[in-house]
C-alpha positions, 0 to 999 in steps of 0.5 A, a space after each residue: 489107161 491106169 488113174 495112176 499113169 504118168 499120163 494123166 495130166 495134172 495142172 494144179 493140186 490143192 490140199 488143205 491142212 486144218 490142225 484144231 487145238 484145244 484154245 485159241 491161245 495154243 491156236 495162236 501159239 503155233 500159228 505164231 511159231 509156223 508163220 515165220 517159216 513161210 519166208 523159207 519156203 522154197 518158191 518153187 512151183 508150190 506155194 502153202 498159205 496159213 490162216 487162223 480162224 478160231 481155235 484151228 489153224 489151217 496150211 493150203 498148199 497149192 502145188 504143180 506135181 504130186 511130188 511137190 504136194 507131198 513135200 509141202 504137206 509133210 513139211 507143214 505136218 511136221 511144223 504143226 506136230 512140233 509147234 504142238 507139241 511146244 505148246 503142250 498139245 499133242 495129237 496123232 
């Protein structure tokens, strides 16, 4: 059986996204600018979580499917790149 086979049998994916900014003022700033997006976050069997600690701000997304993993971690992306980029930061 192949790992990638609809077979196998996946209970929880976790996955951590962890954006370091050049100060804590930017770090501040994005983390400002993403939070209130949590309360739109769909509640279906994901849930993202986001913390500040230093000059990084970090998303872990817990989810139920791979699909759902996917979706947060693109959502949360594109929150930090565009966040970033307001602040005058820019990253790949």
């Amino acid at each position: 059986m192949s790992p990638f086979s609809s077979d196998l049998k996946v209970k929880k994916i976790q996955a951590r996204l962890e954006l370091s900014l050049g100060s804590r003022k930017n770090a501040r700033a994005v983390f400002d600018a993403v939070f209130p997006e949590l309360n739109t976050w769909s509640k279906s069997g994901t849930s993202v979580r986001l913390s500040l600690v230093e000059r990084c701000v970090c998303a872990y997304i817990e989810a139920q499917t791979l699909s759902e993993a996917r979706a947060a971690f693109n959502t949360i992306h594109s929150w930090f790149q565009v966040a970033s980029r307001v602040v005058g930061y820019e990253y790949e």
